[in-house]
TORSE-313040 format. One record per residue (C-alpha): residue number from 1; residue in one letter; chain; x, y, z. Coordinates in Angstrom, 1 decimal. Example, Ala and Ser with C-alpha at 12.3 -4.5 7.8 and 13.67 -1.06 7.14 Angstrom:
+-----+---------+--------+--------+--------+--------+
| num | residuo | cadena |     px |     py |     pz |
+-----+---------+--------+--------+--------+--------+
|   1 |       A |      A |   12.3 |   -4.5 |    7.8 |
|   2 |       S |      A |   13.7 |   -1.1 |    7.1 |
+-----+---------+--------+--------+--------+--------+
//
This chain:
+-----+---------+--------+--------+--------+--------+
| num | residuo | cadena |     px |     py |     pz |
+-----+---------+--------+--------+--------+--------+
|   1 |       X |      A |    0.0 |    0.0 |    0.0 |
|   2 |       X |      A |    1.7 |    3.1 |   -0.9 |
|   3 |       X |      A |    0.8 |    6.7 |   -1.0 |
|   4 |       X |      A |    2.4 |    9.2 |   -3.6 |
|   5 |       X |      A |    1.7 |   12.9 |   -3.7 |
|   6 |       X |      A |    4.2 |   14.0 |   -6.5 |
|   7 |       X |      A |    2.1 |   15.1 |   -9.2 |
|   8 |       X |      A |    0.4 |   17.3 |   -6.2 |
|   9 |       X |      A |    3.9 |   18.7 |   -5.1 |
|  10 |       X |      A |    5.1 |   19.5 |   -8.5 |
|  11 |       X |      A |    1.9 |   21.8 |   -9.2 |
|  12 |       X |      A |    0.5 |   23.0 |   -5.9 |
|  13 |       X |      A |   -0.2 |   26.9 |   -6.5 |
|  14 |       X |      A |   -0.1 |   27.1 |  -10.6 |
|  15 |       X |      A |   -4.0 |   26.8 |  -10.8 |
|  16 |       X |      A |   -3.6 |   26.3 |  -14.5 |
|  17 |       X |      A |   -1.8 |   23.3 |  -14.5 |
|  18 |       X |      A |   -2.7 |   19.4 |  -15.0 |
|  19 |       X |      A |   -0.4 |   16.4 |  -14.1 |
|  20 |       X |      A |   -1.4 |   13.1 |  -14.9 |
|  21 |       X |      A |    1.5 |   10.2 |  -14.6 |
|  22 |       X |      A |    1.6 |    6.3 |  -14.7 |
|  23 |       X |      A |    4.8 |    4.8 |  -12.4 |
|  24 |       X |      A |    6.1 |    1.5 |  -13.4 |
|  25 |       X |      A |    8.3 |    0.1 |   -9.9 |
|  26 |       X |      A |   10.5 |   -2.8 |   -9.1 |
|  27 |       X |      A |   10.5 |   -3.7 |   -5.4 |
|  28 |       X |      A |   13.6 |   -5.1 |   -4.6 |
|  29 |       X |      A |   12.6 |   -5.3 |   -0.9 |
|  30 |       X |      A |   13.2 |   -8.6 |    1.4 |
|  31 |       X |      A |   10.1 |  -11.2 |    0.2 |
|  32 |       X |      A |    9.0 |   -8.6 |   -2.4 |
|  33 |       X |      A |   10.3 |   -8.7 |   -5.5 |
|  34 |       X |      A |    7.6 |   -7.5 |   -7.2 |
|  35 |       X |      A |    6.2 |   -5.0 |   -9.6 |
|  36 |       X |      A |    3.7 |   -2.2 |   -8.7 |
|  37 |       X |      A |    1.8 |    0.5 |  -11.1 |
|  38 |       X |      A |    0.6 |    3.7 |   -9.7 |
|  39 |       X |      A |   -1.8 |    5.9 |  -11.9 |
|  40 |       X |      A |   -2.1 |    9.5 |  -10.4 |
|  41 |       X |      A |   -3.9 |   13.1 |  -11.1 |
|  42 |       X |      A |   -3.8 |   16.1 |   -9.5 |
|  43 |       X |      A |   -6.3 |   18.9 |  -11.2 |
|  44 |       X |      A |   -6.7 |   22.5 |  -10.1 |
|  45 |       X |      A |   -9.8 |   24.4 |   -9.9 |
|  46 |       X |      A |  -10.8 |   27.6 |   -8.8 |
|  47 |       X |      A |  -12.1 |   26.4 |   -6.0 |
|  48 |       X |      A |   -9.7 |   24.4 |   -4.8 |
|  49 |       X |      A |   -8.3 |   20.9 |   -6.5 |
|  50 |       X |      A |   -8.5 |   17.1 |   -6.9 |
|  51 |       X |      A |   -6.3 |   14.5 |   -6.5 |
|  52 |       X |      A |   -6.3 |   11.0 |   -6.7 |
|  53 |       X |      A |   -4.0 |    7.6 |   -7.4 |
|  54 |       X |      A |   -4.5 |    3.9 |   -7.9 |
|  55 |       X |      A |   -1.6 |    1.1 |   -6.9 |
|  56 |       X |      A |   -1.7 |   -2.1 |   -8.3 |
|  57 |       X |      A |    0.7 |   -5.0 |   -7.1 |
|  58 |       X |      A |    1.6 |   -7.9 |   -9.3 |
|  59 |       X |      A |    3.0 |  -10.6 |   -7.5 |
|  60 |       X |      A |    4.6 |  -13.5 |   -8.3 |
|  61 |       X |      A |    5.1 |  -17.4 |   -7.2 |
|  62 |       X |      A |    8.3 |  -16.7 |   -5.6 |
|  63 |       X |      A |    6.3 |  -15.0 |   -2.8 |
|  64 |       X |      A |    3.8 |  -17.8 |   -2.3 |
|  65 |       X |      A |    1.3 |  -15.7 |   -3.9 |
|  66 |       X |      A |   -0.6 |  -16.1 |   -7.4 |
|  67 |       X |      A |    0.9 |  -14.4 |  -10.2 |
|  68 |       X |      A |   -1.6 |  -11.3 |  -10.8 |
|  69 |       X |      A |   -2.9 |   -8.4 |   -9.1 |
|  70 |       X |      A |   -2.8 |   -9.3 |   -5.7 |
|  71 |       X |      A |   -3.2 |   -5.7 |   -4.4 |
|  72 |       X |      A |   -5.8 |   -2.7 |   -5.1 |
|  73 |       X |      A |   -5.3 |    0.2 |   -3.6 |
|  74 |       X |      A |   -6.9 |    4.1 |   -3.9 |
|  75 |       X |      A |   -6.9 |    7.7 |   -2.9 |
|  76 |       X |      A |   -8.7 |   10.5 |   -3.6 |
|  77 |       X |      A |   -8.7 |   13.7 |   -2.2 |
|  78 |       X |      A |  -10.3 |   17.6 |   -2.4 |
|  79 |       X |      A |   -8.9 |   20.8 |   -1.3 |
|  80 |       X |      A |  -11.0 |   24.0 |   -0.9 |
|  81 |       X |      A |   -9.8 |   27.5 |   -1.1 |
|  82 |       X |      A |  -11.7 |   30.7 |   -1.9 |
|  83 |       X |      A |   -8.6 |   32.8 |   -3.3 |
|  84 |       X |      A |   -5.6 |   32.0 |   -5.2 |
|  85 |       X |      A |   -3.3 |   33.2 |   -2.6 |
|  86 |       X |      A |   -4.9 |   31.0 |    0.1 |
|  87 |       X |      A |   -2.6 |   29.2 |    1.6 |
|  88 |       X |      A |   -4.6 |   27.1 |    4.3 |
|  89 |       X |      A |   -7.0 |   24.9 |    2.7 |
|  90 |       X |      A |   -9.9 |   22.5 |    3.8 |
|  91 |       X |      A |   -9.5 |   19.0 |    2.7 |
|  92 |       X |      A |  -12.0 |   15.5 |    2.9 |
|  93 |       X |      A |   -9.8 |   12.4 |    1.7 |
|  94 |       X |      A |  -10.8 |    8.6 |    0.8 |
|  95 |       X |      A |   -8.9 |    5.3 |    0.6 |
|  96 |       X |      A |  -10.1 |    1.9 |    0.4 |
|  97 |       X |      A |   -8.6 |   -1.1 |   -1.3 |
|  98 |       X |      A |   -8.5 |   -4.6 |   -1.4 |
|  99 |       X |      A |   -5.7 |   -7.4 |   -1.2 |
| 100 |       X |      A |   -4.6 |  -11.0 |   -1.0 |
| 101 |       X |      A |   -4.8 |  -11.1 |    3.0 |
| 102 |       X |      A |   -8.2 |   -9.5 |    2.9 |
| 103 |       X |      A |   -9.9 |   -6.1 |    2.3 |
| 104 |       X |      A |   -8.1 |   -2.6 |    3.3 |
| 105 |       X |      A |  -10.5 |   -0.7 |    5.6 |
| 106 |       X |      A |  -12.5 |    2.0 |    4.3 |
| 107 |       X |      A |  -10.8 |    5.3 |    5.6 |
| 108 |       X |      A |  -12.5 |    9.0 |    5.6 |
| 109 |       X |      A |  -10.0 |   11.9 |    6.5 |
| 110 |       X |      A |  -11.3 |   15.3 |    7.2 |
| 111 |       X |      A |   -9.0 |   18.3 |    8.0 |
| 112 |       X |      A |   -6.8 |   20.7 |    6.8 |
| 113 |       X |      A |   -3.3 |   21.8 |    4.8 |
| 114 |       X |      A |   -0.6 |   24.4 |    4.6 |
| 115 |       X |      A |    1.3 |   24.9 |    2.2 |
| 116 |       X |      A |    5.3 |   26.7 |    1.6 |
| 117 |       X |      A |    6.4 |   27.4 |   -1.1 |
| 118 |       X |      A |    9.4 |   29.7 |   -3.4 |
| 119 |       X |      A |    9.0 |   31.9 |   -5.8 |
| 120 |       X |      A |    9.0 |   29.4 |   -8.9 |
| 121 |       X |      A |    8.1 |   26.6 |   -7.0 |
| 122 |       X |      A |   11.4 |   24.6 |   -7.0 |
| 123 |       X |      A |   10.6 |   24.0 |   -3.4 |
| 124 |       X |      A |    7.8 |   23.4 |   -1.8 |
| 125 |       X |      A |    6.3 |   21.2 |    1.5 |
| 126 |       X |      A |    2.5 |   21.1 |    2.5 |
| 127 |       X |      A |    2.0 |   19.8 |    5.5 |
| 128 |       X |      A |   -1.3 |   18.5 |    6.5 |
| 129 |       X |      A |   -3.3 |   17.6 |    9.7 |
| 130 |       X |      A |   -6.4 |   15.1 |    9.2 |
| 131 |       X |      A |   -9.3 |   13.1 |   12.1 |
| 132 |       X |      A |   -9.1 |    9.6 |   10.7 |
| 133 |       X |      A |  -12.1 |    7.6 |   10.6 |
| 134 |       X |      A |  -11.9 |    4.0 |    9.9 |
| 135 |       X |      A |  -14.6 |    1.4 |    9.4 |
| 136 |       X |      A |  -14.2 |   -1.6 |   11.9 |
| 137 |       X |      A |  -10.9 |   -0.1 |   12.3 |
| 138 |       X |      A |  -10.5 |   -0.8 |   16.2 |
| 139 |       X |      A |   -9.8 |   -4.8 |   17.0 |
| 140 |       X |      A |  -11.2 |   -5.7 |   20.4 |
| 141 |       X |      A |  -10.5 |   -8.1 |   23.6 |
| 142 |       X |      A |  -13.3 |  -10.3 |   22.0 |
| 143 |       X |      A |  -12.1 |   -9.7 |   18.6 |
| 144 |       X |      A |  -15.2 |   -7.9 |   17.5 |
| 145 |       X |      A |  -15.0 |   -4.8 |   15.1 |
| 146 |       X |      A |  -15.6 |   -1.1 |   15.6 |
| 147 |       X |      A |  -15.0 |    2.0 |   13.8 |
| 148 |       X |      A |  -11.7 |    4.2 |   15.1 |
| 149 |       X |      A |  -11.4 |    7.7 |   15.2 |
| 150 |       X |      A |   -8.3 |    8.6 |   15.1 |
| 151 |       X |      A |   -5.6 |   11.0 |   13.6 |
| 152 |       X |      A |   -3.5 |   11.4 |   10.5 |
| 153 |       X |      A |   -0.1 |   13.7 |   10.2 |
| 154 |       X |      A |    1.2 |   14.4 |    6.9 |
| 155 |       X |      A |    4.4 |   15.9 |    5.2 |
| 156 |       X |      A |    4.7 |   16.4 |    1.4 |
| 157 |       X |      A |    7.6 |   17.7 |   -0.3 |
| 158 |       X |      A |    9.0 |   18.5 |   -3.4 |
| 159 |       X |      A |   12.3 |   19.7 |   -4.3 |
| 160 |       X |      A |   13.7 |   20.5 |   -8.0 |
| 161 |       X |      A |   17.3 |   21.3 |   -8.6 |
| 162 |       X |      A |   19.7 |   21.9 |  -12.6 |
| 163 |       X |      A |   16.7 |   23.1 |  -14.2 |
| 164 |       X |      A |   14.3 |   20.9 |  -13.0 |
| 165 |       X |      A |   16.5 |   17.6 |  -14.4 |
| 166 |       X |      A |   16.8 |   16.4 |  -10.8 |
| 167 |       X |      A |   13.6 |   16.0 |   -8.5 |
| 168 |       X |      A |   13.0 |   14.7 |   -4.8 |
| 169 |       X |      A |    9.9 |   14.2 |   -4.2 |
| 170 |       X |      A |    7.8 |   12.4 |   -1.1 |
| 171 |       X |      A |    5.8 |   12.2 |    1.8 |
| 172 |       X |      A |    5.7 |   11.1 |    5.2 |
| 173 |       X |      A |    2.9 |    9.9 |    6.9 |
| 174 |       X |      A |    1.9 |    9.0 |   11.2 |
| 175 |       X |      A |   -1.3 |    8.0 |   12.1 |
| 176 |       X |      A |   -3.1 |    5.9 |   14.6 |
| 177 |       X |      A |   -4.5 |    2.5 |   13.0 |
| 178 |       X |      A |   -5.1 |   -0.7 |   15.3 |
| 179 |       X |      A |   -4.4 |   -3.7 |   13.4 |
| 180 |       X |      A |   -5.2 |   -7.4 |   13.1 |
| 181 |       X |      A |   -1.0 |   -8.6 |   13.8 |
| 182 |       X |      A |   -1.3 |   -7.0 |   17.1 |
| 183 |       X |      A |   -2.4 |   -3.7 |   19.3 |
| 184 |       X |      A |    0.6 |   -1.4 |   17.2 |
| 185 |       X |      A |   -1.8 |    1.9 |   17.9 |
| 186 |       X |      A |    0.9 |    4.0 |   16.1 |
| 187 |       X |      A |    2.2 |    3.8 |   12.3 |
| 188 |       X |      A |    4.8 |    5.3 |   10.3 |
| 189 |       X |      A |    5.2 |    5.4 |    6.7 |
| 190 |       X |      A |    7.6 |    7.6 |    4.3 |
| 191 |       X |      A |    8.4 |    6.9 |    0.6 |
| 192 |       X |      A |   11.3 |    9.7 |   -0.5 |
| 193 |       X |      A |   11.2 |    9.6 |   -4.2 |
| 194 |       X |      A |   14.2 |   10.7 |   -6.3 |
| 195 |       X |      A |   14.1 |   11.4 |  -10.6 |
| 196 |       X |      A |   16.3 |   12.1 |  -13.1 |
| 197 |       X |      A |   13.8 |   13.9 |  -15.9 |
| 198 |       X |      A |   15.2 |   13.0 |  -19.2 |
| 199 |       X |      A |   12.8 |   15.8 |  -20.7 |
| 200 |       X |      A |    9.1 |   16.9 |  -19.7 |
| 201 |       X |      A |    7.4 |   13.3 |  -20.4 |
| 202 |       X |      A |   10.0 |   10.8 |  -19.4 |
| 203 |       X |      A |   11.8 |   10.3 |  -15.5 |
| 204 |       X |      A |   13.7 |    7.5 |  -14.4 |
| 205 |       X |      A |   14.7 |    6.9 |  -10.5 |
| 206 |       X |      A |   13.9 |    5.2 |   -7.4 |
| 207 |       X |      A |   12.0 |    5.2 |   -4.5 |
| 208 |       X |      A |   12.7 |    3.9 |   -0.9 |
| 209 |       X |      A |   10.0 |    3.0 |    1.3 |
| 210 |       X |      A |   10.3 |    3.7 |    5.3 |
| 211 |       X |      A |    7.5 |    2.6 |    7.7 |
| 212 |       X |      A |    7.8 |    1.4 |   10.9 |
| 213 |       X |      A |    4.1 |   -0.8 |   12.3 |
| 214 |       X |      A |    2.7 |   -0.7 |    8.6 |
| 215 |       X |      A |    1.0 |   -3.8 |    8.2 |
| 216 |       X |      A |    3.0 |   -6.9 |    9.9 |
| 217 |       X |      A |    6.3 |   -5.3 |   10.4 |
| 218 |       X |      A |    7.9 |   -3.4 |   13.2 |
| 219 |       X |      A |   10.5 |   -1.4 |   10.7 |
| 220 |       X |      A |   11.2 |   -2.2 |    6.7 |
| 221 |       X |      A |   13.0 |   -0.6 |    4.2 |
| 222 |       X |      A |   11.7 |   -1.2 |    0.6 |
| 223 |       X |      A |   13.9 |    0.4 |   -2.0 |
| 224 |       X |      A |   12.9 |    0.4 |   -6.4 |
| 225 |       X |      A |   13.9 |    0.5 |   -9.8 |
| 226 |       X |      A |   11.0 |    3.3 |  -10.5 |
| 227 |       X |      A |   10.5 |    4.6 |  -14.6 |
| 228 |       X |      A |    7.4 |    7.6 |  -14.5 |
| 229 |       X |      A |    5.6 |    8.8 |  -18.0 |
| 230 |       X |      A |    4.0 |   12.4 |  -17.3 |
| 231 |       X |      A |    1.4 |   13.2 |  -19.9 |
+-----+---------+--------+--------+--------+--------+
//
């Protein structure tokens, strides 16, 4: 399950602009070894804008799992703002998904997000503070179900350097989620990014994934062999 906020990063602020990108990756992590897709959109408005991304994971008989899609997983999300130079926006976010070990809990994230930025927005970070609601998200003593409020902390970045030919990108993530391998209240997640853009279409780079608590592991690092078409 990953979360990528680039195309939102590389566009925040220039109201004009559309991204849309599909992200081909090569997990090379321990027991992964796997490819993933990721389609994503970010569209401005006047009244705010819309993002949103899809993951697909394609697994393969050396993990013990059937070859084909053995993960599903979405985003979307709206900002509000009432001027251009707002720089505090409203936001309502969704995720749900599905995988081989079971469904991915619906999710409903209401808060807000601020953003920084520099004049030609080489360098910018939105941070952004979210309540959490999760269907049957809380696992009890008697292993019944019941939704959990919660809360969601999030850092996006995106930094642009030799005329935009080198790109770090990324987010970070905390967040409260209880969890079916055990009472690990408190997650961590953070997939840095970094792109060499052969021209305005074609990027070639890696990413490395950080989490400590995300599904059944205490602390992974996940690094890939990541090519990106922006259209």
């Amino acid at each position: 399950m990953k979360k990528f906020f680039v195309a939102l990063m590389l566009f925040l602020g220039l109201g004009s602009l559309y991204s849309q990108n599909l992200q081909l990756h090569y997990d090379f992590g321990e027991d992964r070894q796997m490819f993933t897709t990721t389609v994503e959109m970010f569209k401005p408005d006047k009244m705010g804008s819309t993002f949103f991304f899809i993951d697909l994971d394609y697994d393969t008989d050396k993990r013990g799992v059937d070859n084909g899609v053995s993960l599903a997983y979405m985003e979307i999300a709206r900002s509000f703002k009432w001027t251009q130079t707002q720089k505090l926006e409203p936001r309502v976010e969704f995720n749900s998904g599905n995988a081989y070990f079971g469904a991915i809990k619906n999710a409903w994230l209401v808060g807000a997000q601020y953003t920084f930025n520099n004049a030609d927005f080489s360098k910018i970070l939105t941070l952004q503070a979210n309540l959490k609601h999760i269907k049957d998200g809380k696992i009890n003593e008697d292993f019944s179900e019941e939704n959990l409020v919660g809360f969601q902390i999030t850092a996006v970045w995106g930094l642009h350097f030799a005329d935009r030919k080198i790109s770090v990108t990324g987010f970070a993530d905390f967040w409260r989620e209880d969890t079916y391998f055990g009472d690990k209240e408190f997650v961590f997640l953070t997939e840095p990014q970094f792109w060499y853009n052969f021209n305005k279409n074609l990027s070639l780079g890696t990413e490395i994934e950080l989490s400590s608590n995300f599904v059944d592991n205490d602390f992974i690092i996940n690094p890939t062999l990541a090519a990106k078409w922006t259209f």
